[in-house]
DOVEX-326426 format. One line per 8 residues: number of its first residue (from 1); their letters; for each residue x, y, z of N, C-alpha, C, O. Coordinates in nm, 4 decimals. Layout:
NUM) a) X/Y/Z/X/Y/Z/X/Y/Z/X/Y/Z ~ ...
END
This chain:
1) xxxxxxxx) 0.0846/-0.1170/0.0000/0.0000/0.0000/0.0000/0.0888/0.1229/0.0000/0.1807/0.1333/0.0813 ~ 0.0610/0.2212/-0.0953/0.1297/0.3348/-0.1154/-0.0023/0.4217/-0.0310/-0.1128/0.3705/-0.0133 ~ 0.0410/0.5837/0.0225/-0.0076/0.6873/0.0225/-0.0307/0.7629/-0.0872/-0.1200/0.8476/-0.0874 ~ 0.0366/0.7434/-0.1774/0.0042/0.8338/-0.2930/-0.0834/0.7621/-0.3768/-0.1782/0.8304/-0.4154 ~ -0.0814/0.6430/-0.4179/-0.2353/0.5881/-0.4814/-0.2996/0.5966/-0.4544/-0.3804/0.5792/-0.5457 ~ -0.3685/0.6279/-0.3255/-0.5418/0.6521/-0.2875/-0.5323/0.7667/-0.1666/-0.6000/0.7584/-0.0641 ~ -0.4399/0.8730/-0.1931/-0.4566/1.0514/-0.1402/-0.5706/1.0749/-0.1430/-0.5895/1.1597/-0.0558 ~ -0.6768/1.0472/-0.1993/-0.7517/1.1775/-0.1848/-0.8068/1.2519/-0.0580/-0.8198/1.1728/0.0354
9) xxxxxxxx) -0.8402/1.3710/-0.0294/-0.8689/1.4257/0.0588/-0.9486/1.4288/0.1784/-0.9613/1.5227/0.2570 ~ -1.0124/1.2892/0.1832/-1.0570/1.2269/0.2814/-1.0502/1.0777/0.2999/-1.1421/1.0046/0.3369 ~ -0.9288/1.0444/0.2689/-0.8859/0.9126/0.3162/-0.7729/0.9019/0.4141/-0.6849/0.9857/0.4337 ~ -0.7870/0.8000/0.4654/-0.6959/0.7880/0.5689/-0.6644/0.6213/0.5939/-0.7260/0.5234/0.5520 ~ -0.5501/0.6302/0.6747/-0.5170/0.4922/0.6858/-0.5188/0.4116/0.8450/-0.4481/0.4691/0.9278 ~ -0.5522/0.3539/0.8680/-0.6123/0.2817/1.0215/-0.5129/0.1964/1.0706/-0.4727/0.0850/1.0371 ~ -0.4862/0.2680/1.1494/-0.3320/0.1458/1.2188/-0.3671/0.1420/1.3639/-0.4384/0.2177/1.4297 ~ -0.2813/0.0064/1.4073/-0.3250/0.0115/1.5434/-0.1540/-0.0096/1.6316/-0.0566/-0.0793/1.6032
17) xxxxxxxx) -0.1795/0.0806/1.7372/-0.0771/0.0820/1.8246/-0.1009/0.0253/1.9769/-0.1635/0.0926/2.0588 ~ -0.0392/-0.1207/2.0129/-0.0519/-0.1274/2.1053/-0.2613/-0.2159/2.0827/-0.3137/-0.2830/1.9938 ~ -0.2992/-0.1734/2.1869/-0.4283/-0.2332/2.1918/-0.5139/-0.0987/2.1279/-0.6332/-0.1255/2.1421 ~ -0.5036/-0.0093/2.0847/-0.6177/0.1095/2.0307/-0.5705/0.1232/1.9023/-0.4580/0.0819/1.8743 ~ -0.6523/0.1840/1.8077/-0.6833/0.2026/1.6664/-0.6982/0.3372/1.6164/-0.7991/0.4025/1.6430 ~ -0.6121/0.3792/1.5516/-0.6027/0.5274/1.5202/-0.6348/0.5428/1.3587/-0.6453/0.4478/1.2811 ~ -0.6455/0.6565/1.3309/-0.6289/0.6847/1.1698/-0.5185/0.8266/1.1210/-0.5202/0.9266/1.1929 ~ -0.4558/0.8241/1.0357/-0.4093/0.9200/0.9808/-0.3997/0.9376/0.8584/-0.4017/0.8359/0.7891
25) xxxxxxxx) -0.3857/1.0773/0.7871/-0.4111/1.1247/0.6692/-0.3393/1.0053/0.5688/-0.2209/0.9823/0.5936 ~ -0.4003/0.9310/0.4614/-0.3497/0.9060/0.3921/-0.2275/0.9432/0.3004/-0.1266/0.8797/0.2699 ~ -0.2780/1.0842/0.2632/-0.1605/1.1708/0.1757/-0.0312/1.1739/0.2419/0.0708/1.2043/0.1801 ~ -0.0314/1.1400/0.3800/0.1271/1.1396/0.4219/0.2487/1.0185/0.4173/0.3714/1.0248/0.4098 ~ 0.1372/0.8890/0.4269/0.1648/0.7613/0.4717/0.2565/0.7406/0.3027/0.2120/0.7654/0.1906 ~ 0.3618/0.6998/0.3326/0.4508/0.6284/0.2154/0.4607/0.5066/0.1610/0.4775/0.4788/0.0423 ~ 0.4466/0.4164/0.2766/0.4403/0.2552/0.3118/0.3807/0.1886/0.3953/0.3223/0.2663/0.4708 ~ 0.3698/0.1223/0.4129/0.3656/-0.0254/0.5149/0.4616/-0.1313/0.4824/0.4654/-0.2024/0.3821
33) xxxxxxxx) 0.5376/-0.1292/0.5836/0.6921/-0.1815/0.5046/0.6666/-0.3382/0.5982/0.5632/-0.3495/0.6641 ~ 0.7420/-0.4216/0.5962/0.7519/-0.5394/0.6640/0.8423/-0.5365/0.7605/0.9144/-0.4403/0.7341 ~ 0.8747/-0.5812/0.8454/0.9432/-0.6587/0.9786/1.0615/-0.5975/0.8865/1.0323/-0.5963/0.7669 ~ 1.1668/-0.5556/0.9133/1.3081/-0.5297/0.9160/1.3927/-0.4937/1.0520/1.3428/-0.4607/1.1595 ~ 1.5745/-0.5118/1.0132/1.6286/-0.5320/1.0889/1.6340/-0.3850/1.1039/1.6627/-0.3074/1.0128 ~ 1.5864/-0.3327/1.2980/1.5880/-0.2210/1.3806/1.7446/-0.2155/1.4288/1.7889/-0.3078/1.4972 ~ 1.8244/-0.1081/1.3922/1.9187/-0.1022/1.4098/1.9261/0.0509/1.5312/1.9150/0.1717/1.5105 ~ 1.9474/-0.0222/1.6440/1.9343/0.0326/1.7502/2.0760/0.1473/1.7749/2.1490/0.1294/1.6774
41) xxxxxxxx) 2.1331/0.2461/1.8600/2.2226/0.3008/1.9052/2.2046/0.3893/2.0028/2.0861/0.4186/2.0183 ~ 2.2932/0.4523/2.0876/2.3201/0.4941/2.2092/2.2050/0.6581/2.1243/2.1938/0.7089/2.0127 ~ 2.1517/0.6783/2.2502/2.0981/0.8374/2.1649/2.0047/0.9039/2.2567/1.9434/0.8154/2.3162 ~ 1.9586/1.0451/2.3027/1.8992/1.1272/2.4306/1.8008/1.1491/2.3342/1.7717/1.2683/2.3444 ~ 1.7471/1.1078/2.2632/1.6381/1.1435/2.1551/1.5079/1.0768/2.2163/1.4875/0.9593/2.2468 ~ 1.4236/1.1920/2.2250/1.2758/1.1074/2.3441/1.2274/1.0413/2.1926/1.2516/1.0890/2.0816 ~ 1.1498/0.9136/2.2255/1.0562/0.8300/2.1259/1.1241/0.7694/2.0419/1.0697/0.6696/1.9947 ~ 1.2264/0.7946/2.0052/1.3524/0.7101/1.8805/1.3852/0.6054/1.9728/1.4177/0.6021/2.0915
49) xxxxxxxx) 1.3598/0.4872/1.8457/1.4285/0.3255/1.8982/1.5219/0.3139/1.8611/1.6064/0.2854/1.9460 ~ 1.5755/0.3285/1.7008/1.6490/0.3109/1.6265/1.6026/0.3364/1.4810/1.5054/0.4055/1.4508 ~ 1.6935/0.2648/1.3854/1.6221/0.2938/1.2592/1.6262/0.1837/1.1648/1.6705/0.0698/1.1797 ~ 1.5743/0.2366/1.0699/1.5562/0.1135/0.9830/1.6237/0.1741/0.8424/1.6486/0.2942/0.8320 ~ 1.6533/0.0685/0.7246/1.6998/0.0927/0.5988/1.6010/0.0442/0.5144/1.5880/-0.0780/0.5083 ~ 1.5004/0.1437/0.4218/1.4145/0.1781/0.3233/1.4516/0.2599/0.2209/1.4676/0.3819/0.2175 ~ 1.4666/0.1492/0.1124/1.4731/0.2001/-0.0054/1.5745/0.2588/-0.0246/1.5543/0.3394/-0.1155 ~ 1.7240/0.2664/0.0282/1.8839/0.3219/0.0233/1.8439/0.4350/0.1421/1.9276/0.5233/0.1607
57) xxxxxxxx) 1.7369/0.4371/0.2132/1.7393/0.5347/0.2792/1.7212/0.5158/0.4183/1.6286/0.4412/0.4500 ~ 1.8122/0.5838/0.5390/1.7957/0.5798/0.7085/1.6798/0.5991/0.7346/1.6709/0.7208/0.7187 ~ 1.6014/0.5706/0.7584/1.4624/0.6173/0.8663/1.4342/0.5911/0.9786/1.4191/0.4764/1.0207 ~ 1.4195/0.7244/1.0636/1.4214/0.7110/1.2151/1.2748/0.6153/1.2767/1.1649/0.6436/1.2291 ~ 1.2838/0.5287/1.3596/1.1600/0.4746/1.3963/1.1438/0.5578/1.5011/1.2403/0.6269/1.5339 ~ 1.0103/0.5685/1.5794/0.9483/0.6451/1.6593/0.8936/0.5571/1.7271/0.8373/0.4707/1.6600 ~ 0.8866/0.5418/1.8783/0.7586/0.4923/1.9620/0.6923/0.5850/1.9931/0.7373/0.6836/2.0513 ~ 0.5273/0.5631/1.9462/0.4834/0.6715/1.9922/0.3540/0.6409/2.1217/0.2547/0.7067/2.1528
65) xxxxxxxx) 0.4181/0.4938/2.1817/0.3609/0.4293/2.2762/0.3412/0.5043/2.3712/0.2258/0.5075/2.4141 ~ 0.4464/0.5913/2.4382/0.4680/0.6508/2.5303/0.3360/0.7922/2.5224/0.2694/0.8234/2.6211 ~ 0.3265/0.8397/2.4266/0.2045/0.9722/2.3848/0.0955/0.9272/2.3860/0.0029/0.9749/2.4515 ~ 0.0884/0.8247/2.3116/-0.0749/0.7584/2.2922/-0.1517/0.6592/2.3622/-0.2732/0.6414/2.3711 ~ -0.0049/0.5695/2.4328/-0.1090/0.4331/2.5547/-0.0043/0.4807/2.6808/0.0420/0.3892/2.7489 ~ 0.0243/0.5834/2.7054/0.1277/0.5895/2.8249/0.2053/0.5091/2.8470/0.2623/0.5208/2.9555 ~ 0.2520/0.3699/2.7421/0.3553/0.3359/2.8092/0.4126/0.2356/2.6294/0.3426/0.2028/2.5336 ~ 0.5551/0.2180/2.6530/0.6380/0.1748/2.5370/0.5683/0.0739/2.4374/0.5417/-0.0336/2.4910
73) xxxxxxxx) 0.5326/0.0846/2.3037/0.4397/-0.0164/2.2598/0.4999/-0.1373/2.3015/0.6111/-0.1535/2.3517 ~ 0.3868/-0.2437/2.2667/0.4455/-0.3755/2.2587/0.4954/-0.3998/2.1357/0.5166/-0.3080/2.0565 ~ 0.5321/-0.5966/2.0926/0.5828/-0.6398/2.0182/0.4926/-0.5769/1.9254/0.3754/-0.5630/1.9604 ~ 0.5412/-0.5249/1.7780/0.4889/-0.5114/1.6277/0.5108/-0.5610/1.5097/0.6133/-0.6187/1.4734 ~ 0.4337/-0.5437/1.4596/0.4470/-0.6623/1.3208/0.5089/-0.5749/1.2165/0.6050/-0.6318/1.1648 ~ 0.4847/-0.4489/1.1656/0.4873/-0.3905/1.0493/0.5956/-0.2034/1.1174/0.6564/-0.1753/1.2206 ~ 0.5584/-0.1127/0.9631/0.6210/-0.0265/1.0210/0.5774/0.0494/0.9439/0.6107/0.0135/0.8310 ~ 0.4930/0.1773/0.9418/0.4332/0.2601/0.8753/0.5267/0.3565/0.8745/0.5691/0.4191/0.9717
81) xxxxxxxx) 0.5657/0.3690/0.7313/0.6584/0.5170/0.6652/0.5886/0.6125/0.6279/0.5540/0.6022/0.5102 ~ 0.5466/0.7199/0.6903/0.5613/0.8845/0.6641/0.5911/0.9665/0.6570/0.6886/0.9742/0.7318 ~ 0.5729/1.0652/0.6054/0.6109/1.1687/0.5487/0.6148/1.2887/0.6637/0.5097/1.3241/0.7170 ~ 0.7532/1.3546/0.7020/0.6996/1.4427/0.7981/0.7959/1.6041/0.7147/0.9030/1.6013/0.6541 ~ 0.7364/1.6854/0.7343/0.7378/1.8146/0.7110/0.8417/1.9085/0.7952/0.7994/1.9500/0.9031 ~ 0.9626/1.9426/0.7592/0.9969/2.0499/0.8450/1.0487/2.1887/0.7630/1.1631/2.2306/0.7455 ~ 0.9317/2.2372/0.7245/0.9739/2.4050/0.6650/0.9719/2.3229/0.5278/0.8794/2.2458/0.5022 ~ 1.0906/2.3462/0.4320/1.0794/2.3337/0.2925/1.1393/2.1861/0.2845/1.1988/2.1476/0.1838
89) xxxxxxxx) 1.1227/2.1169/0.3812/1.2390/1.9828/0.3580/1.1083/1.8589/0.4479/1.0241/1.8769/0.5359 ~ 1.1370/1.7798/0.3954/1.1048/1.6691/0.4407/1.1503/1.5097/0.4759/1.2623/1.4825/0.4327 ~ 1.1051/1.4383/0.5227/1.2044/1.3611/0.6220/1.0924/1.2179/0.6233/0.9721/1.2250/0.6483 ~ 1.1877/1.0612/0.5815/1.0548/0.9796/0.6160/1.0835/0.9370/0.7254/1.2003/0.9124/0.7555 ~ 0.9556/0.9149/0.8294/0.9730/0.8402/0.9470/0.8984/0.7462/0.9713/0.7861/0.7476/0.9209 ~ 0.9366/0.6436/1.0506/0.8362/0.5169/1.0648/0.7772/0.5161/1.2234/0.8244/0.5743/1.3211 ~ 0.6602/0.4319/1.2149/0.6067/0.4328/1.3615/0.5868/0.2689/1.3516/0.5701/0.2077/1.2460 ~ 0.5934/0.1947/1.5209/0.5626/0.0339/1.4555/0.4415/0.0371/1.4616/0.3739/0.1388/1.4469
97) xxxxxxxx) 0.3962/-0.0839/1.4860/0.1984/-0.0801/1.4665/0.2346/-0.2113/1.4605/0.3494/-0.2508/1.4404 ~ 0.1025/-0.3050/1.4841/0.0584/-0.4213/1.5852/0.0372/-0.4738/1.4531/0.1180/-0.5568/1.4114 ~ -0.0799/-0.4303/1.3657/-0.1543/-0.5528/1.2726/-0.1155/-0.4486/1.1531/-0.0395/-0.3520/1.1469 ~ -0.2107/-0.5189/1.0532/-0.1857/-0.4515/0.9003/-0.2718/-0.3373/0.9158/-0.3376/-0.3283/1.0194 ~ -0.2804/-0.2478/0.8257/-0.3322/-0.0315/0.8051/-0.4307/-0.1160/0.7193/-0.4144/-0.2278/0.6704 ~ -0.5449/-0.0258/0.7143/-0.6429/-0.0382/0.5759/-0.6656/0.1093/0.5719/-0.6400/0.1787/0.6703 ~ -0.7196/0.1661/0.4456/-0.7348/0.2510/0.3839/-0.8730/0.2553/0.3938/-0.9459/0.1632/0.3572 ~ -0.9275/0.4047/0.4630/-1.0904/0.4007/0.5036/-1.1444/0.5842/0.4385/-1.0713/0.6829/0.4303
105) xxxxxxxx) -1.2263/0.5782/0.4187/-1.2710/0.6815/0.3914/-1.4046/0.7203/0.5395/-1.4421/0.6307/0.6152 ~ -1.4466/0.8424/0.5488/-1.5738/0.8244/0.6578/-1.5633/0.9940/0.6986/-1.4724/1.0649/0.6554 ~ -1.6568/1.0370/0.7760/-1.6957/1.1477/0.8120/-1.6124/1.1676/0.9103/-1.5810/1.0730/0.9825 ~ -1.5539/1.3141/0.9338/-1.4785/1.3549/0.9887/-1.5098/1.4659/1.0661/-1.5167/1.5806/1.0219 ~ -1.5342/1.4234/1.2129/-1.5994/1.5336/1.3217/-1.4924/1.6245/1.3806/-1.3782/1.5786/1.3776 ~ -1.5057/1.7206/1.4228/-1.3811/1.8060/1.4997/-1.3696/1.7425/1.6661/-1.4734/1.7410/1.7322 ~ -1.2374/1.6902/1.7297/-1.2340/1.6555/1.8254/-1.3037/1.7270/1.9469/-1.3128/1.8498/1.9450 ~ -1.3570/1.6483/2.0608/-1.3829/1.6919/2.1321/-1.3244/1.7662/2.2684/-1.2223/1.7190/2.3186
113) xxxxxxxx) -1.3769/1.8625/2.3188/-1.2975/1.9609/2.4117/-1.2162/1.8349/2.4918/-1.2405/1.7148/2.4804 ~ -1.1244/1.8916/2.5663/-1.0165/1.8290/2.6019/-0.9177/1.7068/2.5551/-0.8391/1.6494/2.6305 ~ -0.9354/1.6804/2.4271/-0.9087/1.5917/2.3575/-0.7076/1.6317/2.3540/-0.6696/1.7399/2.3989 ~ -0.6267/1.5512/2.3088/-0.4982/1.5735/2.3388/-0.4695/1.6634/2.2161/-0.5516/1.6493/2.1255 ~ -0.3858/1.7389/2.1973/-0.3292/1.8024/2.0814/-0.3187/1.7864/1.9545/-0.3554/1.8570/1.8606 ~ -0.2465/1.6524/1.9611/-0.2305/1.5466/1.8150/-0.3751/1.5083/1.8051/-0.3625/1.5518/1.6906 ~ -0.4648/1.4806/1.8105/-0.5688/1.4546/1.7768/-0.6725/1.5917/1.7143/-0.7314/1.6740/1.7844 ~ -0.6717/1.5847/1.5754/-0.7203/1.6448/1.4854/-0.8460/1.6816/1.4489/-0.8915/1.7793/1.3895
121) xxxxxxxx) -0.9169/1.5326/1.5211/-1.0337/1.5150/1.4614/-1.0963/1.3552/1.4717/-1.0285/1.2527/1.4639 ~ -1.1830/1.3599/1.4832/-1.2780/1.2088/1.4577/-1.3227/1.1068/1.3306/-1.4212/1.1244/1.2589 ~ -1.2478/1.0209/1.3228/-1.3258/0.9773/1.1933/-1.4277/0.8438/1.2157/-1.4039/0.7243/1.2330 ~ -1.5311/0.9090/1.2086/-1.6512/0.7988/1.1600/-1.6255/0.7059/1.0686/-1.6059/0.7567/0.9582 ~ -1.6161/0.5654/1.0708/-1.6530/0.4626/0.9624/-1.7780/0.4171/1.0184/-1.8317/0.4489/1.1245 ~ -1.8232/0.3180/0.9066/-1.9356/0.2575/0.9269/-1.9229/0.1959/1.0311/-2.0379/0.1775/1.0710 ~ -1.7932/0.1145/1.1604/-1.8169/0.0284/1.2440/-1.7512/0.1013/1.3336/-1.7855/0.0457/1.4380 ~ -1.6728/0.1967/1.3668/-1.6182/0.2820/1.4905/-1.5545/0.4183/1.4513/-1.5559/0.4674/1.3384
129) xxxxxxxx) -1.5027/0.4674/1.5547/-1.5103/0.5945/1.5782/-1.3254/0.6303/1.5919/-1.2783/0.5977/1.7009 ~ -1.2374/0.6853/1.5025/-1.1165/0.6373/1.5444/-1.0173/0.8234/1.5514/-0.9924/0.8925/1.4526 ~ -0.9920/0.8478/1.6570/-0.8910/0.9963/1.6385/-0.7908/0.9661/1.5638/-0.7226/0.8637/1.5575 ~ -0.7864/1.0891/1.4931/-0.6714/1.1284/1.3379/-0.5649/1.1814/1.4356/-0.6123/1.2640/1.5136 ~ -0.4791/1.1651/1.4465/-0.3619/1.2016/1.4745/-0.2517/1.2459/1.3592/-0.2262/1.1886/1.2533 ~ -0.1965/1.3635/1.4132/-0.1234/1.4546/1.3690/-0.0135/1.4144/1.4289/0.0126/1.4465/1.5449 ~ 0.0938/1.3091/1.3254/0.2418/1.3112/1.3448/0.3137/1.4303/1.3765/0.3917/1.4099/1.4695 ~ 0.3154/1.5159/1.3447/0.4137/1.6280/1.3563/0.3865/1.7021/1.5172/0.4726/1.7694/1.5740
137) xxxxxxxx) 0.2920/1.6822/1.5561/0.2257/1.7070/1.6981/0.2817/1.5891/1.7880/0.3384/1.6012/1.8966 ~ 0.2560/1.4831/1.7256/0.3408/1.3673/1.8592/0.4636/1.4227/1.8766/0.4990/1.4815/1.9787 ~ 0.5302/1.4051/1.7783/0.6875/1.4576/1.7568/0.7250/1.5173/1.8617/0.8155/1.4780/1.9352 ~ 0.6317/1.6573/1.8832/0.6467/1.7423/1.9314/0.6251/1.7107/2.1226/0.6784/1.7258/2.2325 ~ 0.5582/1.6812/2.0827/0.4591/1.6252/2.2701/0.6032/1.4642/2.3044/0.5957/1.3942/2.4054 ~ 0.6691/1.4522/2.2394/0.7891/1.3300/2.2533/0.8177/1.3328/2.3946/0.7834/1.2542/2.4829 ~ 0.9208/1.4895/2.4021/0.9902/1.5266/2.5320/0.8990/1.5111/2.6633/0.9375/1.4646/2.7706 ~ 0.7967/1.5495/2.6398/0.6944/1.5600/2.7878/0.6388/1.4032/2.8374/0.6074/1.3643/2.9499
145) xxxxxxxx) 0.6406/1.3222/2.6901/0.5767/1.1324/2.7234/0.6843/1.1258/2.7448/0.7122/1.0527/2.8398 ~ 0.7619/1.1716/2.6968/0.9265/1.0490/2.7531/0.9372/1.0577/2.9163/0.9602/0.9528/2.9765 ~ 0.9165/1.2145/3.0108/0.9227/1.2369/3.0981/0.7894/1.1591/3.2138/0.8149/1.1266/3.3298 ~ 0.6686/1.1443/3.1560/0.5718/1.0910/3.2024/0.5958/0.9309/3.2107/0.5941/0.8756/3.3207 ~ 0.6162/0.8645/3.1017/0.6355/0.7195/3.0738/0.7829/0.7000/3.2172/0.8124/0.6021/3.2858 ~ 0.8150/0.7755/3.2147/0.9004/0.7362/3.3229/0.8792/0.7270/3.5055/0.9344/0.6673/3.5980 ~ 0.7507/0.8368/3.4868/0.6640/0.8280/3.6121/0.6083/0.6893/3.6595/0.5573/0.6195/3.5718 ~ 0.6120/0.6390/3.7928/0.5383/0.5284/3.8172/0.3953/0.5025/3.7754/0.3502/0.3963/3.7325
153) xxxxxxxx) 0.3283/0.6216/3.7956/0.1790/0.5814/3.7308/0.1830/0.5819/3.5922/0.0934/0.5444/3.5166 ~ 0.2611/0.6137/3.5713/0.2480/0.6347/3.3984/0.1364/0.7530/3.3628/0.0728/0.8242/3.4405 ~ 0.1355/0.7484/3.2162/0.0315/0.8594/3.1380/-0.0587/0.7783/3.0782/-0.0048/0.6945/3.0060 ~ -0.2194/0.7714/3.0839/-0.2761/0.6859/2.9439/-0.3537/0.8021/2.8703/-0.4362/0.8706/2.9307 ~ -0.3159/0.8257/2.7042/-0.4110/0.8732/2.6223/-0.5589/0.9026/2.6132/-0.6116/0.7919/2.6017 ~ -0.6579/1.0011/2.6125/-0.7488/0.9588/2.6211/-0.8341/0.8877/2.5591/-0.8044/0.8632/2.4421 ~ -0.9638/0.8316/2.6106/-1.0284/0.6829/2.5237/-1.1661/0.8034/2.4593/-1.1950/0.9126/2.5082 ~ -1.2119/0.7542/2.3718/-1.3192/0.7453/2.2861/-1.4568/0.7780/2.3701/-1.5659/0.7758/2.3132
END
């Protein structure tokens, strides 16, 4: 599955992290790559595991366990490559994820008050209700889960 074959402006792709089910913009998503070798190293970088080699190219992996279920994902099967934005340059990054992405189209509500930052918005399908998350917003919120995930109670995301 590419992002750029089925962009259009209200599609999105459904991945799941951990035990919950998210969606994000299609137009960003690059891949769904397979199981490769995570090449780990020493590094103060909140949410970076290591990286992976796609296509002659480094890509940083991200946990973004720590932002979204308060605590480090579990084991994952796959590795979703996107597209992230900084000013005139762009950068691919991967996140892991549990099962396979499908490509959904559905109505798109504005999140509700107190909803976390990265969360964009609601998307309705015909069988549930799933928050769009805004990569470039986790990114950002990294430093503060890295600091929480380290708390004994931990942080959990909010639910639906």
């Amino acid at each position: 599955m590419t992002g750029t074959e089925n962009s259009g402006g209200n599609s999105f792709v459904l991945l799941q992290v951990g035990d919950r089910r998210f969606a994000m913009r299609a137009d960003i998503v690059e891949e769904l790559a397979p199981p490769v070798r995570l090449h780990s190293f020493p590094h103060t970088s909140p949410l970076v595991v290591g990286v992976i080699v796609r296509r002659g190219h480094v890509v940083p992996v991200y946990d973004v366990g720590p932002v979204l279920l308060g605590k480090v994902s579990p084991a994952h099967r796959f590795y979703l490559v996107a597209r992230r934005q900084f000013g005139e340059t762009s950068e691919s990054s991967a996140i892991p994820v549990n099962g396979e992405c499908e490509l959904a189209t559905g109505e798109v509500q504005p999140p509700r008050q107190g909803r976390p930052e990265y969360v964009t918005g609601i998307l309705e399908t015909a069988v549930e209700k799933l928050e769009i998350l805004n990569l470039e917003v986790i990114m950002a919120s990294s430093a503060a889960a890295a600091h929480v995930s380290n708390q004994p109670n931990g942080f959990t995301g909010a639910s639906l």
